[in-house]
C-alpha positions as CSV (number, residue, x, y, z in Angstrom):
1,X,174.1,-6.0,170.7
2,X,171.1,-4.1,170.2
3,X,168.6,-3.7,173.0
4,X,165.5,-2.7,172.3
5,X,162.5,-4.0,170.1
6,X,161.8,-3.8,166.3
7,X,159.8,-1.4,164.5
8,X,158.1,-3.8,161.8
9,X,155.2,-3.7,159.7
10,X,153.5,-7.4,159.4
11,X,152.1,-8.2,155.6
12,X,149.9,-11.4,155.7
13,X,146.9,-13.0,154.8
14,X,146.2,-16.5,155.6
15,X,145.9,-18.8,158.6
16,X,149.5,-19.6,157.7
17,X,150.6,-16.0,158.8
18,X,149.1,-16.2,161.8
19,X,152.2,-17.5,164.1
20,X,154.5,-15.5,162.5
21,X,152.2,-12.2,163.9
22,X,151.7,-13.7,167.3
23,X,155.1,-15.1,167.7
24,X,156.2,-11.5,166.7
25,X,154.7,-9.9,169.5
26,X,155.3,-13.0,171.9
27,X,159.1,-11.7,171.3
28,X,157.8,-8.0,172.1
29,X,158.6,-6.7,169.2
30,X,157.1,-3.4,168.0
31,X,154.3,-4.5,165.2
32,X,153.5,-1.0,164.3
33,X,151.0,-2.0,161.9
34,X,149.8,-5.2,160.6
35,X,148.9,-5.0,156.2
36,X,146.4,-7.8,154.6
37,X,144.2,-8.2,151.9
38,X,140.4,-6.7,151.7
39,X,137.7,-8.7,153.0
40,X,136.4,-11.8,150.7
41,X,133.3,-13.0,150.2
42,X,132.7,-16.2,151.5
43,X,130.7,-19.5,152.3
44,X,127.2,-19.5,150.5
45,X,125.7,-16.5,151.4
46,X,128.8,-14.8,149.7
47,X,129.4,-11.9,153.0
48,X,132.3,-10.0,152.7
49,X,134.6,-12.2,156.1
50,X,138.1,-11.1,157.0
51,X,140.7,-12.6,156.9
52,X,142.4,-14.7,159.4
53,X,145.4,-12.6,159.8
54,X,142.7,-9.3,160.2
55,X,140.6,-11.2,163.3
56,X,144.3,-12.0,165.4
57,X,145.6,-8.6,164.9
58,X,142.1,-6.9,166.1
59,X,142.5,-9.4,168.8
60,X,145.9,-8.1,169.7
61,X,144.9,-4.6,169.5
62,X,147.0,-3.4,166.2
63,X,146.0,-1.2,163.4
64,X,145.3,-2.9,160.5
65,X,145.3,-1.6,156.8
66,X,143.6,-3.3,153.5
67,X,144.4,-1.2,150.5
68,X,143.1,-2.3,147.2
69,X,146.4,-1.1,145.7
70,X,149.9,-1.5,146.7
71,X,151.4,1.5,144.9
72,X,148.5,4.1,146.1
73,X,150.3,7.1,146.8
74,X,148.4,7.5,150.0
75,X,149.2,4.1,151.3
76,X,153.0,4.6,150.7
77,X,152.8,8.1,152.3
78,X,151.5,6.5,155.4
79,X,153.7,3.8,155.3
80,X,156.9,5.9,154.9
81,X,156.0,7.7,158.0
82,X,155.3,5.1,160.0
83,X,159.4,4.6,159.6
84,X,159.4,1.0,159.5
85,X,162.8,-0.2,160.1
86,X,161.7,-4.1,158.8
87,X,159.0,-5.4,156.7
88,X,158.1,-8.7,157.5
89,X,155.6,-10.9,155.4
90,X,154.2,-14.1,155.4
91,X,151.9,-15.6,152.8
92,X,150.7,-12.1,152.1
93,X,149.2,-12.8,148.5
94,X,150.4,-10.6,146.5
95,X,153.9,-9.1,145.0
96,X,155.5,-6.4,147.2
97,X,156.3,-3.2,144.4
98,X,159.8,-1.0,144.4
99,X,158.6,1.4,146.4
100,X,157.3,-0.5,149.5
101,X,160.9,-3.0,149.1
102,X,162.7,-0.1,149.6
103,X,160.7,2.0,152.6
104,X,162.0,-0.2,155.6
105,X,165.5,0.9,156.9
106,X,167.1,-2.9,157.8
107,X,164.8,-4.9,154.7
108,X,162.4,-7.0,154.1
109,X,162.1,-10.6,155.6
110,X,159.7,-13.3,154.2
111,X,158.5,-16.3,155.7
112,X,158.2,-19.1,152.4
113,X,156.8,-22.6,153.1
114,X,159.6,-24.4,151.0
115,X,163.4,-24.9,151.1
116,X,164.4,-22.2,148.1
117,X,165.1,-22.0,145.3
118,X,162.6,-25.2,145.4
119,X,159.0,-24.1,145.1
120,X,158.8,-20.1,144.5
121,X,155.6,-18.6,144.0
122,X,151.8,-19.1,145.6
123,X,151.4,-22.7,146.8
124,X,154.5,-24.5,148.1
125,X,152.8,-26.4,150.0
126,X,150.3,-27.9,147.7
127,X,152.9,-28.5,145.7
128,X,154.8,-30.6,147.2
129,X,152.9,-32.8,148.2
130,X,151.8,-33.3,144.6
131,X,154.8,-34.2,143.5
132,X,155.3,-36.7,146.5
133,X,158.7,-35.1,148.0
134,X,159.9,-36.5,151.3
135,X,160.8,-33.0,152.5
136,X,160.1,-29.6,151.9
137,X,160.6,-27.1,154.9
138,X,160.4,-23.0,155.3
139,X,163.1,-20.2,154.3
140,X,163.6,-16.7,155.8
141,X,164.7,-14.8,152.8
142,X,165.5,-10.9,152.2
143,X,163.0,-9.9,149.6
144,X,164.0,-8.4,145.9
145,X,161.7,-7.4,142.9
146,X,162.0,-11.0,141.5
147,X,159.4,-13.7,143.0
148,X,161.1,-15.3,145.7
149,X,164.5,-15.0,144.4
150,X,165.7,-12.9,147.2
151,X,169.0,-14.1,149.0
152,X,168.7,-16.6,152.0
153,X,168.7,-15.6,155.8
154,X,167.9,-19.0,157.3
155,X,166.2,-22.5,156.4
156,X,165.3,-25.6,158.2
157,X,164.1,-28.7,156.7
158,X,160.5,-30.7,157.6
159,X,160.0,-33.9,157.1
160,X,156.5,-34.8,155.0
161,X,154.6,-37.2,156.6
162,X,152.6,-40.0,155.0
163,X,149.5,-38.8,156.6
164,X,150.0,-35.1,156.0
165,X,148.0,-32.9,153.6
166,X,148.2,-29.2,152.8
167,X,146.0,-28.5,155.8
168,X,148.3,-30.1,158.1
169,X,151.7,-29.6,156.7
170,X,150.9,-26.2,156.0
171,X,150.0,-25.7,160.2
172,X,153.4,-27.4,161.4
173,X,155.4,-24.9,158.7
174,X,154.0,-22.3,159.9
175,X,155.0,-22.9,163.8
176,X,158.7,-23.5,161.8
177,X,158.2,-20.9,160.1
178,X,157.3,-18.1,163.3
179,X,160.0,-20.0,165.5
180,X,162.9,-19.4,162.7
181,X,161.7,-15.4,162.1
182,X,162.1,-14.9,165.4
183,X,165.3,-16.7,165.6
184,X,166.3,-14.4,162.0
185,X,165.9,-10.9,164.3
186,X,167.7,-12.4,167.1
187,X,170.7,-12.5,164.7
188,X,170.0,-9.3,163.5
189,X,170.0,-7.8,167.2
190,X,173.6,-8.9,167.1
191,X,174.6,-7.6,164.2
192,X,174.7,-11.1,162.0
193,X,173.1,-10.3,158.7
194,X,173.3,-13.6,156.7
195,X,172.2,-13.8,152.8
196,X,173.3,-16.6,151.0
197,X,172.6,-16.4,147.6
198,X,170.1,-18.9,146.1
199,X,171.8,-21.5,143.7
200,X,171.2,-21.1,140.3
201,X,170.1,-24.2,139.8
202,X,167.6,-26.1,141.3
203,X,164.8,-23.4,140.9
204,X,161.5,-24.6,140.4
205,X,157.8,-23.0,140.9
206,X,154.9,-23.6,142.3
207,X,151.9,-21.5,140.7
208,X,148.6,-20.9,141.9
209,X,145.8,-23.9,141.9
210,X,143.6,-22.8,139.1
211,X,140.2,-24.8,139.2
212,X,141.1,-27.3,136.2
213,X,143.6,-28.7,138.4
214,X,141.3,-29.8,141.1
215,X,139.8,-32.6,138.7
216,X,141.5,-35.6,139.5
217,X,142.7,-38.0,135.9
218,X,142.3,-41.6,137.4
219,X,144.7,-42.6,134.2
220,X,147.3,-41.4,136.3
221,X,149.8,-43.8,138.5
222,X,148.4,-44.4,141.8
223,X,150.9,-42.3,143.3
224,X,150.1,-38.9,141.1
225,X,146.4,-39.2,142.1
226,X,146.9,-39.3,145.9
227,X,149.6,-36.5,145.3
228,X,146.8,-34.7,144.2
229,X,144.2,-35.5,146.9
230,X,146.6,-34.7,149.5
231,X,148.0,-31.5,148.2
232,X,144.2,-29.9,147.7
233,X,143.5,-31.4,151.1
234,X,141.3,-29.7,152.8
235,X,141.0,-26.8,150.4
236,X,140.1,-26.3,147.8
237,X,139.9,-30.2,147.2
238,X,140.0,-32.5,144.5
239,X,137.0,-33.5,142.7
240,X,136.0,-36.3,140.3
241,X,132.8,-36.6,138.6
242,X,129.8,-38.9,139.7
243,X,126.2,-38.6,138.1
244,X,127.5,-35.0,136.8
245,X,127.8,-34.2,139.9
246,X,131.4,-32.8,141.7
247,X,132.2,-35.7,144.4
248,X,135.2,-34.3,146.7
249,X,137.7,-36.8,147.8
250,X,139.9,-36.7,150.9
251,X,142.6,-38.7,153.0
252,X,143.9,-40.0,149.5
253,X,146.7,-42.6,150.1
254,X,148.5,-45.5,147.8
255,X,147.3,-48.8,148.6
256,X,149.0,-51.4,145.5
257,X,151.2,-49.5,142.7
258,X,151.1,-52.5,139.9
259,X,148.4,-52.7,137.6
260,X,144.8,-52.2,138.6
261,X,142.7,-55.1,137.9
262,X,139.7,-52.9,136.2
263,X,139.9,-49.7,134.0
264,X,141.1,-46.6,135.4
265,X,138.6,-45.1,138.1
266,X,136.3,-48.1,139.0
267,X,135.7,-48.3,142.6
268,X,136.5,-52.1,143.9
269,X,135.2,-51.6,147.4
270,X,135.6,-50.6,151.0
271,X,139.1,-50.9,152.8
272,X,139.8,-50.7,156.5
273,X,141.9,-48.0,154.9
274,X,138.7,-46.3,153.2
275,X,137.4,-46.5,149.3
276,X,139.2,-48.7,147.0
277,X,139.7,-46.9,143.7
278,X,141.4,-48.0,140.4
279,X,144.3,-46.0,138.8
280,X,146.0,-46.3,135.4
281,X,148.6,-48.2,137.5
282,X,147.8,-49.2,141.2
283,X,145.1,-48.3,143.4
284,X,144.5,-45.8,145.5
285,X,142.1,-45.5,149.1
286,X,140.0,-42.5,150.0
287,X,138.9,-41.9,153.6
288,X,136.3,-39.4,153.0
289,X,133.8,-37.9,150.2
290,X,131.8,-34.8,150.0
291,X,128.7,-34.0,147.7
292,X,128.4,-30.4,147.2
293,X,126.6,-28.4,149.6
294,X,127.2,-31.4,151.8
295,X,129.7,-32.4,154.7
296,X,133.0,-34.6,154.3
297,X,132.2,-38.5,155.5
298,X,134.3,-41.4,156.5
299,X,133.7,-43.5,153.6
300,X,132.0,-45.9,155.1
301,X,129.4,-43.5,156.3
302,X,129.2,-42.2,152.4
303,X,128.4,-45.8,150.8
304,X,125.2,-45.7,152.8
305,X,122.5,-45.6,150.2
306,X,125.0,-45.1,147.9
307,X,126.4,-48.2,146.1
308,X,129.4,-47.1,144.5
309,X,131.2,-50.3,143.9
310,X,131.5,-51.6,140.7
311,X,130.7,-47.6,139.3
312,X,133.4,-45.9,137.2
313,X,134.2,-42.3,138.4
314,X,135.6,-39.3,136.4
315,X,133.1,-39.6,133.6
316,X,131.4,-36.9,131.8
């Protein structure tokens, strides 16, 4: 039974990471050093802001790197004496090379949103909730050179609620996703190294969210367009078009899955359950819209000065 803490370096990125950092040094592990990507420019002034993963470890008091390039000779040097004896990494953003997989002396865990070999790559989370899956939940893998493919430490399953979107699915896996990390070096302490192999079948993807996805296709069944809503909910949100303008919907749910009585994208009217909206088959309710430049609004608040019933969206 070993004793004393872990030597780890933490790779991670988004507000997703987050947990996983704190909950490493909650468990008084040794976070050596903590890797993320270069500041962004952001918001519409475009200034460079770190991210979310860079303000908690300042806040903690670690060092924090944010090279440009993986493989930079000087980056690995620095790593390689740092003797990490575990990489851990959550929702880093980018592809881990050779070199850095093979630095640590135990391996390299990684926190992923889904239940593998479901949902490798980017956006698991977006993902399914686009397709509409009941389930999804988070993996601890050992990482290899091929995306995600690594074998399996642990995995728990999370149920998908009906009111969930990205923004608040993604926050509950990621308390699941700290708890079970912590839970993988606790076996580890005691000598348990589990990897399961990943079933060969099964394996599915989930690619980045280019911005030609965003625009919702009203010709869809009810039930593809608020997979859509609630799996770019809140960001980077789905749009349709309204006086060539970008209108951002929100809160997208199915209200009636036979056929709509008007063509595909009319809005019928306002809903206790928010905007009424025509699909190829059924209908769909928003709870809130968004000009650009401007706030999100219940949709009642929206249709002030705004009549939008009997208008057709998603036109050019």
């Amino acid at each position: 039974m070993r004793d004393r803490p872990w030597r780890v370096i933490f790779f991670g990125t988004p507000e997703f990471a987050v947990p996983t950092l704190e909950a490493l040094t909650a468990a008084g592990e040794e976070v050596a050093a903590v890797v993320t990507q270069p500041d962004r420019p952001r918001g519409r002034g475009q200034k460079p802001a770190p991210p979310p993963v860079k303000v908690r470890a300042q806040a903690l008091g670690l060092p924090v790197l944010q090279p440009s390039r993986l493989k930079d000779p000087a980056f690995l040097a620095w790593l390689a004496e740092m003797a990490p004896e575990l990489l851990v990494v959550a929702a880093y953003g980018r592809l881990l090379p050779a070199q850095l997989l093979a630095l640590p002396q135990v391996g390299c865990l990684n926190v992923h949103a889904s239940l593998l070999p479901r949902y490798r790559g980017a956006a698991p989370v977006n993902w399914a909730l686009i397709h509409g899956d009941p389930e999804t939940g988070v993996t601890i893998m050992w990482m290899v050179e091929e995306l995600d493919a690594g074998p399996v430490f642990l995995q728990e399953r999370v149920a998908i609620l009906p009111e969930d979107n990205a923004g608040t699915l993604g926050a509950r896996l990621a308390e699941v996703g700290a708890r079970l990390l912590v839970a993988a070096l606790q076996h580890l302490r005691r000598g348990e190294v589990i990897k399961i192999p990943q079933p060969q079948t099964g394996v599915s993807y989930a690619p980045p969210l280019t911005p030609e996805m965003q625009r919702l296709d009203f010709t869809r069944e009810a039930r593809e367009v608020a997979g859509w809503i609630r799996g770019l909910d809140p960001k980077p949100g789905a749009y349709t078009l309204y006086q060539g303008k970008r209108l951002k919907l929100f809160g997208g749910r199915v209200a009636e899955e036979t056929d709509a009585p008007a063509p595909p994208g009319t809005v019928l009217g306002l809903t206790p359950a928010g905007l009424l909206i025509a699909c190829g088959r059924g209908l769909v309710t928003v709870q809130e819209l968004q000009w650009p430049g401007g706030t999100r609004l219940p949709a009642a608040e929206f249709l002030r000065g705004r009549p939008l019933v009997g208008e057709i969206l998603g036109q050019d």
